[in-house]
KELUMLUM-833757 format. One record per residue (C-alpha): residue number from 0; residue in one letter; x, y, z. Coordinates in Angstrom, 2 decimals. Example, Ala and Ser with C-alpha at 12.3 -4.5 7.8 and 13.67 -1.06 7.14 Angstrom:
NODE, 0, A, 12.30, -4.50, 7.80
NODE, 1, S, 13.67, -1.06, 7.14
// end
This chain:
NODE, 0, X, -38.86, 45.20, -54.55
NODE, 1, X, -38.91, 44.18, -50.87
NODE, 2, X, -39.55, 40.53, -50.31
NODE, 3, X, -41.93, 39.14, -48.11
NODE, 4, X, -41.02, 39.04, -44.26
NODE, 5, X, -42.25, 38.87, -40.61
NODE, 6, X, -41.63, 41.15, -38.00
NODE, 7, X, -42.91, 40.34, -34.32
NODE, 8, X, -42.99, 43.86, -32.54
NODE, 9, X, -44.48, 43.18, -28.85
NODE, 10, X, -45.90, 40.61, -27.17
NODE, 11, X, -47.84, 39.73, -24.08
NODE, 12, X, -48.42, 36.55, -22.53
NODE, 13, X, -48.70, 34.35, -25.88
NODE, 14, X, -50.38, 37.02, -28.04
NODE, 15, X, -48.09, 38.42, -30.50
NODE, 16, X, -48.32, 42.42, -32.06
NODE, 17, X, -46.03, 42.76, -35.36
NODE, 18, X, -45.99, 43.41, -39.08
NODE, 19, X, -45.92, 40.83, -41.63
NODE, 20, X, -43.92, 43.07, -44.89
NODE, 21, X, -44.95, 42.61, -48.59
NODE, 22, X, -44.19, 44.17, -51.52
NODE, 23, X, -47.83, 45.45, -51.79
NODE, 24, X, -47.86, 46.79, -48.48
NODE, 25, X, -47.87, 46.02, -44.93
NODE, 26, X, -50.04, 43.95, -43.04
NODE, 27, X, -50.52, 44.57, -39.23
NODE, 28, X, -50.95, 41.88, -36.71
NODE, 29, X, -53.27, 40.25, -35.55
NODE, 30, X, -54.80, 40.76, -38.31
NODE, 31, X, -58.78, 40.02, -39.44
NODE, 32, X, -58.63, 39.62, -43.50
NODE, 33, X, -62.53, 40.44, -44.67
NODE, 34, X, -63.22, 37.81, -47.41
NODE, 35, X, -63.89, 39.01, -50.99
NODE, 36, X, -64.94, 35.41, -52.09
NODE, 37, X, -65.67, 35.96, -55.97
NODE, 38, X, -63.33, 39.25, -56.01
NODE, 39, X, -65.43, 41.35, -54.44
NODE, 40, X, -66.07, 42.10, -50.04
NODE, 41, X, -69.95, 41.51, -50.75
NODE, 42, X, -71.71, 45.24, -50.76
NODE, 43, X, -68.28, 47.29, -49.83
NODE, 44, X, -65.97, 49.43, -52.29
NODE, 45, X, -62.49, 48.64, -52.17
NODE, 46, X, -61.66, 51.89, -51.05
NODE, 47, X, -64.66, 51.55, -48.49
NODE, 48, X, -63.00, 48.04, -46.86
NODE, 49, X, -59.56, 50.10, -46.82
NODE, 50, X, -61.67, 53.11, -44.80
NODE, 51, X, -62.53, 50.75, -42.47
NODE, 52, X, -58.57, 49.45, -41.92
NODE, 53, X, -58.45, 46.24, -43.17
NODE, 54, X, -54.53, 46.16, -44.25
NODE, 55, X, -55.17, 42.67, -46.71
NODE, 56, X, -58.38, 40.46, -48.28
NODE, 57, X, -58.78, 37.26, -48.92
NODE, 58, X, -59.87, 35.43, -52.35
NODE, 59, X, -61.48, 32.33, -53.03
NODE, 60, X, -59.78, 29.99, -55.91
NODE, 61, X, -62.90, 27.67, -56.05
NODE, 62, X, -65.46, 30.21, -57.13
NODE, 63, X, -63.08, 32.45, -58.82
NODE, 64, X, -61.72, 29.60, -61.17
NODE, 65, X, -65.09, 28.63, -62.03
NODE, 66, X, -66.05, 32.16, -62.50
NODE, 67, X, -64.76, 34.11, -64.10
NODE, 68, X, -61.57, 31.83, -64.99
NODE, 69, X, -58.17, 32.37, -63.56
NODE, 70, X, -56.59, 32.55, -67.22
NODE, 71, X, -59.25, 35.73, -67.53
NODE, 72, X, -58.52, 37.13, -64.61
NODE, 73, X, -54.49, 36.92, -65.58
NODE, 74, X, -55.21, 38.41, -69.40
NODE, 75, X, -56.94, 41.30, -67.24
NODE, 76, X, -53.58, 42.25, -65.43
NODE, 77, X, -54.23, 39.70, -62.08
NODE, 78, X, -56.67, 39.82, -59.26
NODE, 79, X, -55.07, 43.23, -57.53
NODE, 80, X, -55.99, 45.19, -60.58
NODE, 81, X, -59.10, 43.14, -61.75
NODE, 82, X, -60.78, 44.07, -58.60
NODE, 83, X, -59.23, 47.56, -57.87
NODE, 84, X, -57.74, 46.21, -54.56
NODE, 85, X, -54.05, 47.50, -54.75
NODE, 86, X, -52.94, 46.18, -51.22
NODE, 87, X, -52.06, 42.97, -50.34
NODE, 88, X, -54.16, 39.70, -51.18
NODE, 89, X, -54.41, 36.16, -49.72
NODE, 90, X, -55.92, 33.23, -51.75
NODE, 91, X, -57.24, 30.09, -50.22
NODE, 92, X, -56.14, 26.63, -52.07
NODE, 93, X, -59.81, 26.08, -53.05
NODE, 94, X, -59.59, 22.92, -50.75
NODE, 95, X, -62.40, 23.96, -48.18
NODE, 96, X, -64.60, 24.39, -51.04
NODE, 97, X, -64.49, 21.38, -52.97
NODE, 98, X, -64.82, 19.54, -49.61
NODE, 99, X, -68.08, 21.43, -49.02
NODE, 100, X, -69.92, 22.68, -51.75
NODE, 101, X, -68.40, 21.16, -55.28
NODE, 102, X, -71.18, 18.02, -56.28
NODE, 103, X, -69.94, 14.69, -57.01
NODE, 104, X, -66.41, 14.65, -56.20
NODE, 105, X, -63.97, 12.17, -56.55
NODE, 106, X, -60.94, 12.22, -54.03
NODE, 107, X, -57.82, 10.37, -55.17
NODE, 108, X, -53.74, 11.04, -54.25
NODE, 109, X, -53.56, 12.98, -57.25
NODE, 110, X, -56.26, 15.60, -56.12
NODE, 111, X, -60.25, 15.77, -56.47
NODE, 112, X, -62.26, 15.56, -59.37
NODE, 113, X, -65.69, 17.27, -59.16
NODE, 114, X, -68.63, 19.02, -60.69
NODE, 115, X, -69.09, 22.70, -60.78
NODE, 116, X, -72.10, 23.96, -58.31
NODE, 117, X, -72.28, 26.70, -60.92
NODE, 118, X, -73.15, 24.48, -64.19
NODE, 119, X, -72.09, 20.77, -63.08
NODE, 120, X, -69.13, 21.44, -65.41
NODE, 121, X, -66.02, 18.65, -64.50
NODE, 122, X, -62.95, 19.96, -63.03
NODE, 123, X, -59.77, 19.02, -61.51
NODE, 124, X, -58.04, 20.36, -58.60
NODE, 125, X, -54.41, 19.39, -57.46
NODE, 126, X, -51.59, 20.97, -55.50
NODE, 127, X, -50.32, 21.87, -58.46
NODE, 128, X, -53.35, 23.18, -60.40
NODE, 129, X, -54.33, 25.02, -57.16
NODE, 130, X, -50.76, 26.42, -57.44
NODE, 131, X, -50.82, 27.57, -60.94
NODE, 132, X, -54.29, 28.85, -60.40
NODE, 133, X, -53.18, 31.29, -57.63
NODE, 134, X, -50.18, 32.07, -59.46
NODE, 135, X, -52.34, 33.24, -62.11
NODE, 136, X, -54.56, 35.35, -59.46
NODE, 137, X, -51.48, 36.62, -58.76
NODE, 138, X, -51.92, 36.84, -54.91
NODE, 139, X, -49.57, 37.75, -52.34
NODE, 140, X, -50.17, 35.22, -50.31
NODE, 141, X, -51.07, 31.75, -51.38
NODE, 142, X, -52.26, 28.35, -49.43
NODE, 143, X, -51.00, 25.10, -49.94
NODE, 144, X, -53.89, 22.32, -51.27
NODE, 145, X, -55.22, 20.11, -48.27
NODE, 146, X, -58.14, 18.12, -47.43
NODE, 147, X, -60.75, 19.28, -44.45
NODE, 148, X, -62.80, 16.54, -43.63
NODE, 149, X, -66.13, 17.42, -42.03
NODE, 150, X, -66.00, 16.81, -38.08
NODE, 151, X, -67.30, 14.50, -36.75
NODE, 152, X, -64.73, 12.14, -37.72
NODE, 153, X, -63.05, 9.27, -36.62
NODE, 154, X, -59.22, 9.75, -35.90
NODE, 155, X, -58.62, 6.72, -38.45
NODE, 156, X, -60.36, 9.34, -41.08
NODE, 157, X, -58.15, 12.22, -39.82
NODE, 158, X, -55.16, 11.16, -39.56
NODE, 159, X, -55.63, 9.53, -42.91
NODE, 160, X, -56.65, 13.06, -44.47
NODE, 161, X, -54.25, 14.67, -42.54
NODE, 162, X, -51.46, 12.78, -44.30
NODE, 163, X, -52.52, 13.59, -47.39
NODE, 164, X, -52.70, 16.98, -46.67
NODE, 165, X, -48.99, 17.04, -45.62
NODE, 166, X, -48.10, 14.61, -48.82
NODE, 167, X, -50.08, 17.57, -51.06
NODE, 168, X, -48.18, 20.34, -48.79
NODE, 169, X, -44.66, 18.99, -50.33
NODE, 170, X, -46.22, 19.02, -53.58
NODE, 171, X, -47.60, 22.28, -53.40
NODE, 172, X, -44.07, 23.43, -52.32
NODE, 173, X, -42.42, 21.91, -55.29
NODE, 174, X, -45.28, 23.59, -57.73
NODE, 175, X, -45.11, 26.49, -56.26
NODE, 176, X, -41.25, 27.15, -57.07
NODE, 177, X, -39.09, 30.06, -55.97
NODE, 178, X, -41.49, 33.61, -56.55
NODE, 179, X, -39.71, 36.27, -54.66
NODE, 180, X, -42.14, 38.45, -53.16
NODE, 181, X, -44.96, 35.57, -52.40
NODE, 182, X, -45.08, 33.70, -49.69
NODE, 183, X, -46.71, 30.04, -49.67
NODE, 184, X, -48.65, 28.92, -46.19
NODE, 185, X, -48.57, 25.29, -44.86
NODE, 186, X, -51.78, 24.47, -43.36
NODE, 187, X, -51.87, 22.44, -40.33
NODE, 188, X, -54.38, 19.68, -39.90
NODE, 189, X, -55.31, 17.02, -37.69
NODE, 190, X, -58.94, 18.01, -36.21
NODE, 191, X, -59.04, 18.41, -32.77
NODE, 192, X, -56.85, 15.13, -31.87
NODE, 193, X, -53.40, 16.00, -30.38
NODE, 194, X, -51.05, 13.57, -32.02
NODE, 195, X, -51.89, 14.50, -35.30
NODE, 196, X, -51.82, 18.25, -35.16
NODE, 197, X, -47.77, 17.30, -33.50
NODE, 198, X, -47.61, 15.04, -36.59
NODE, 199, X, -49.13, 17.75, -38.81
NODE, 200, X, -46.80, 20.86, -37.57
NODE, 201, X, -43.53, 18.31, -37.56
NODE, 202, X, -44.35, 17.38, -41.37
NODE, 203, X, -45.00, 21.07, -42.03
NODE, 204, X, -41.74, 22.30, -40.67
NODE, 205, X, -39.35, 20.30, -41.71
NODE, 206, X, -41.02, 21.04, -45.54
NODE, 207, X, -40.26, 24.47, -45.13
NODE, 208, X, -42.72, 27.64, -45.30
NODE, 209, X, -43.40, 31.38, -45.18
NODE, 210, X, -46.52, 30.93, -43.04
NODE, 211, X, -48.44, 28.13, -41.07
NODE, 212, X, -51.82, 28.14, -40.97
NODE, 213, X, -54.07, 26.01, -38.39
NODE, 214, X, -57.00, 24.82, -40.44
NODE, 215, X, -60.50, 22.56, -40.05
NODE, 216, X, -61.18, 24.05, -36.82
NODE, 217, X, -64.40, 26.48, -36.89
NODE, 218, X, -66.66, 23.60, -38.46
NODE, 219, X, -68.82, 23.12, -36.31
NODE, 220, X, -66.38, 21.68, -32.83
NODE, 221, X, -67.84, 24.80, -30.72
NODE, 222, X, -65.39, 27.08, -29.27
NODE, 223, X, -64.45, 24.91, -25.71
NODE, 224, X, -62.97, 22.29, -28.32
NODE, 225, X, -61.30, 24.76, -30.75
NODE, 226, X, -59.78, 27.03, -28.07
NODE, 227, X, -58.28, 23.47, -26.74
NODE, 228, X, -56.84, 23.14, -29.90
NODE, 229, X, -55.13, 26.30, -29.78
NODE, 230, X, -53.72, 25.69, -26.29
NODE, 231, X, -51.09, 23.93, -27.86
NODE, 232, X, -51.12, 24.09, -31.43
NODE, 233, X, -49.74, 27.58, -31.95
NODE, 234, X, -46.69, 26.65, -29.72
NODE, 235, X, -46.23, 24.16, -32.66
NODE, 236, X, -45.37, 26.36, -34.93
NODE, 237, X, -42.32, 28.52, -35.45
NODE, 238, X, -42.21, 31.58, -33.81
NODE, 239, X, -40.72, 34.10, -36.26
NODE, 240, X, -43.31, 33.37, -38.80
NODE, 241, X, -47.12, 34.33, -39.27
NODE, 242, X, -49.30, 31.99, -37.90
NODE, 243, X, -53.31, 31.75, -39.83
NODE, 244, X, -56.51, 30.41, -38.24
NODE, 245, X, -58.66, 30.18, -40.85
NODE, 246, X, -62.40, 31.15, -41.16
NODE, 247, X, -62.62, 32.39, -37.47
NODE, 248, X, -64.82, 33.80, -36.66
NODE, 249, X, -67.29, 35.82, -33.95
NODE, 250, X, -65.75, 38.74, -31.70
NODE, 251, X, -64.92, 36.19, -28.90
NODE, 252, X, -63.59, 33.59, -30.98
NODE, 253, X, -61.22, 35.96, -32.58
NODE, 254, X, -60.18, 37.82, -28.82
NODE, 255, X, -59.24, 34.07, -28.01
NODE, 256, X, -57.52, 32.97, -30.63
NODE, 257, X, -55.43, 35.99, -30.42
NODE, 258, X, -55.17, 35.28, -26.39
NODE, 259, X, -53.47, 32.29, -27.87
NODE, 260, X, -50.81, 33.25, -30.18
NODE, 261, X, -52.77, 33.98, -33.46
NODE, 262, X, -51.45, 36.41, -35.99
NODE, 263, X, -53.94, 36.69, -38.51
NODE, 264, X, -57.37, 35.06, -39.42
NODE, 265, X, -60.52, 35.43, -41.73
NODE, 266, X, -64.45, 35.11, -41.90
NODE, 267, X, -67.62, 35.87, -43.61
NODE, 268, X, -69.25, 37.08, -40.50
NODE, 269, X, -69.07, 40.24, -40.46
NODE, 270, X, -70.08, 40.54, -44.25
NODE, 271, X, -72.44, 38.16, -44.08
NODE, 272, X, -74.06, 39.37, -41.37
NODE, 273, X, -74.46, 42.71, -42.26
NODE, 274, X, -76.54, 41.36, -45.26
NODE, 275, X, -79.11, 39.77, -42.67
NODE, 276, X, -79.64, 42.78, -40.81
NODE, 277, X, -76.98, 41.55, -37.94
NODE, 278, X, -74.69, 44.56, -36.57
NODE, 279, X, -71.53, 43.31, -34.07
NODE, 280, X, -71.41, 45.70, -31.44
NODE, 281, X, -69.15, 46.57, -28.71
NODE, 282, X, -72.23, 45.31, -26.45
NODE, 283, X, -72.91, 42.06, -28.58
NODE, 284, X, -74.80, 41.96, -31.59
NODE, 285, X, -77.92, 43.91, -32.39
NODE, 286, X, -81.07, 42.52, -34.78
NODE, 287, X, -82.03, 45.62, -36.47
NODE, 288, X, -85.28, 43.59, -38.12
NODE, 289, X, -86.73, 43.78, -34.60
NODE, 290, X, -89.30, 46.33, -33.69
NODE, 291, X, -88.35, 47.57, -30.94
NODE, 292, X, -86.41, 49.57, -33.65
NODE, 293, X, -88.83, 50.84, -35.41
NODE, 294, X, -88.85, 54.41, -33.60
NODE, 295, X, -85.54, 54.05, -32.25
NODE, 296, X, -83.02, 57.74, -32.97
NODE, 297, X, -80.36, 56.32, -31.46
NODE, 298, X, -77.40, 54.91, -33.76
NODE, 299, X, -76.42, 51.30, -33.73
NODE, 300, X, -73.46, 52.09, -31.48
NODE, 301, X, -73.00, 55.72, -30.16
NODE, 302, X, -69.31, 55.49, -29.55
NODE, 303, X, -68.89, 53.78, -33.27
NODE, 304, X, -67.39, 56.11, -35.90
NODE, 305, X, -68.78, 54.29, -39.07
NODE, 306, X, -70.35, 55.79, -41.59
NODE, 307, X, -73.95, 53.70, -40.64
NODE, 308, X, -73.56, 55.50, -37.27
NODE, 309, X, -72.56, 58.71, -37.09
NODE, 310, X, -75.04, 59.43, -40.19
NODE, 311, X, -78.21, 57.14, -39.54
NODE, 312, X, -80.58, 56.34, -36.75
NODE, 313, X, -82.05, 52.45, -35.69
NODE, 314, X, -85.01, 53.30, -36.70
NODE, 315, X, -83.78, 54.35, -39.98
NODE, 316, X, -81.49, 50.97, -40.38
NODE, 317, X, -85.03, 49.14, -39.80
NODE, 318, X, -86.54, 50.69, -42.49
NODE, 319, X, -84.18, 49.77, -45.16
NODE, 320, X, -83.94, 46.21, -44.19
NODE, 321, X, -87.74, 45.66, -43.76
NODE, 322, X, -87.92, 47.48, -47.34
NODE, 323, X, -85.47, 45.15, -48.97
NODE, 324, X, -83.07, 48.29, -49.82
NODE, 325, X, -79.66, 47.48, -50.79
NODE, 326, X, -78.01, 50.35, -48.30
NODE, 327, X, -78.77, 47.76, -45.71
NODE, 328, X, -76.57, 45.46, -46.40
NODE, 329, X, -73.76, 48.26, -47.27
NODE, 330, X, -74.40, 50.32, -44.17
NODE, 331, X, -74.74, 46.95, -41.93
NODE, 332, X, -71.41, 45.25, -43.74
NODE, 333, X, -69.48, 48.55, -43.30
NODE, 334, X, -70.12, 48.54, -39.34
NODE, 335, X, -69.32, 45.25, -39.15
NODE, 336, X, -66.27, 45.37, -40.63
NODE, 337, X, -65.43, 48.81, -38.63
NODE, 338, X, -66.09, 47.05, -35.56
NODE, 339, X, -64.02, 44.05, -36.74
NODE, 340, X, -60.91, 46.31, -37.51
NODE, 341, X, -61.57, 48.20, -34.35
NODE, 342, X, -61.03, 44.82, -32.26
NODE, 343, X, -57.60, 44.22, -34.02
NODE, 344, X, -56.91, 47.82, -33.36
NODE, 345, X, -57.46, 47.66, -29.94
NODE, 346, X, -55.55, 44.16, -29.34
NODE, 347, X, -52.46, 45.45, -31.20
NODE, 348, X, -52.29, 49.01, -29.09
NODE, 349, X, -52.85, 46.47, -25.45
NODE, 350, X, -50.31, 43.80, -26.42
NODE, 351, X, -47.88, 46.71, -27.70
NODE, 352, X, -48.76, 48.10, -24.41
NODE, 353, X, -48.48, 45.09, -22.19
NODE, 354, X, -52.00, 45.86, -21.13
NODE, 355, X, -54.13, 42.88, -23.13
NODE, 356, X, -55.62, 41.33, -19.82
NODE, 357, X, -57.34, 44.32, -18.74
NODE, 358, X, -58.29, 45.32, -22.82
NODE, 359, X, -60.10, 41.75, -22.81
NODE, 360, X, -62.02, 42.06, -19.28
NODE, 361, X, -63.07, 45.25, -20.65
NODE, 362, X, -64.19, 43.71, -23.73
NODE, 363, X, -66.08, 40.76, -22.30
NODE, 364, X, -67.64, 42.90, -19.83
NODE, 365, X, -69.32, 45.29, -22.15
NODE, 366, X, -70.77, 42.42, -24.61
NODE, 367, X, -71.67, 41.35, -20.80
NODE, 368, X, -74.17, 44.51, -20.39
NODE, 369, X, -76.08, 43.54, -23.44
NODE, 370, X, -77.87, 46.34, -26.09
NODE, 371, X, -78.82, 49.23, -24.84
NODE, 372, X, -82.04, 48.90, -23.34
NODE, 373, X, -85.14, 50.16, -26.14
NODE, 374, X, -87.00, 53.46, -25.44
// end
């Protein structure tokens, strides 16, 4: 069994092309990680996210330990085979979640006590619950426990959260033992304050990881303010190992992040999107409940080679949304991701190629142009 490694391949300027090895697989970088929250990419096949070249997903511990029970999941042979998702898998700490939709929690050293959204049941999270929980998932991947505080905060309230993140990173190392083949990802905190990210990435390296992510950006700072954030903060972090913004994000935000040294990150956009009648395009994004539509033959994106494109028309996209079908949401998800993957494609060919300036003019200037104009 191969272990789990990082390769960087190419880069150019500060982006970064290479191939992070597990023993499920490989996963190319930069790489965009759809997110199967509750073990499943909302309205996609397995096979169907694969088609669309998506190399790893991500889990959610949060939901999926309230439903349907890590201990189930583990009796059912692990998350991989529970969800008929052979490939690689990465598993959030359940941190984000708590913070931001668990009722009544309490937050003390020892971790956070709260109430189920589900059915207000009580549970208790810790590094070392979170741990054990993703053990039992039985991801590839796994993120050490943190706290995001919401922004706006005060830089008292960060740095104090950001300390306990880094006092929970040591313990999630400890928990999370020696498990050849799985890697375990710091997470960098510190909100958009400089001295505290350098404290943050200093704590995190000298504890020792497989991965660093760069977490609580993407909630809610606007891009100007995250993008300054990443001016620096990947340079933080070692170079030979992956480095994970999490829950970014639109096509620009992701082009940028990548811009700044960014290996691999992760968002409900696309999925969700798709399920609202939004389609990403290569010229920005397209609201198929509009009626200019209606009559429209045209596919979403005529150079696109999704199945929602090369097989169905605008107008025809309209009508299933307005009608409340269900191949909506599949055909609109699908394209989304396609497009996603197609991005990541694109950026790993241009770095590879020393050619990632004139890749991300092109880019820009074609969401520039706008949707083709209606008939």
């Amino acid at each position: 069994m191969t272990g789990f490694s990082f390769t960087l391949n190419a880069t150019d300027g500060r982006a970064r092309t290479g191939v992070i090895q597990t023993p499920r697989g490989e996963i190319r970088t930069p790489a965009f990680m759809p997110v199967g929250t509750a073990a499943t990419v909302k309205a996609m096949l397995p096979e169907s996210v694969r088609a669309t070249g998506a190399d790893i997903l991500l889990g959610n511990t949060y939901h999926l330990m309230l439903r349907p029970g890590a201990e189930r999941i583990a009796r059912l042979g692990g998350l991989h085979r529970f969800m008929n998702w052979d490939r690689p898998i990465l598993t959030d700490s359940g941190g984000f979640q708590v913070m931001s939709l668990a009722e009544l929690r309490k937050l003390t050293e020892e971790g956070v006590t709260f109430a189920s959204h589900v059915d207000g049941s009580r549970h208790f999270l810790s590094p070392e619950t979170s741990m054990e929980i993703q053990r039992l998932l039985g991801s590839d991947i796994v993120m050490a426990f943190d706290e995001c505080p919401a922004l706006p905060a005060t830089h008292e309230r960060q740095a104090e959260a950001m300390r306990l993140s880094m006092r929970w990173a040591q313990r999630s190392r400890d928990a999370f033992g020696d498990r050849p083949g799985h890697a375990l990802f710091g997470i960098m905190q510190g909100g958009v304050e400089r001295d505290l990210r350098e404290e943050s990435a200093e704590a995190l390296r000298r504890i020792g990881f497989d991965g660093y992510a760069i977490g609580g950006l993407a909630v809610g700072e606007g891009q100007e303010a995250m993008f300054g954030v990443l001016d620096y903060a990947t340079d933080l972090l070692p170079e030979d190992q992956p480095r994970y913004l999490m829950g970014v994000g639109k096509p620009d935000d992701i082009v940028g992040a990548v811009q700044r040294g960014v290996d691999m990150m992760d968002c409900v956009l696309p999925s969700r999107s798709g399920r609202t009648g939004q389609a990403w395009t290569r010229r920005g994004q397209v609201n198929i409940k509009n009626a200019r539509h209606a009559d429209d033959p045209r596919p979403l994106d005529e150079h696109c080679t999704c199945p929602a494109c090369t097989g169905y028309s605008r107008a025809y996209l309209h009508h299933v949304f307005r009608a409340g079908e269900m191949i909506s949401g599949m055909l609109l998800t699908w394209h989304n991701l396609h497009y996603y993957q197609e991005i990541m494609q694109g950026m790993r060919d241009a770095i590879a190629g020393g050619t990632l300036d004139a890749w991300v003019a092109t880019f820009h200037a074609q969401r520039a142009e706008g949707d083709i104009p209606p008939l």
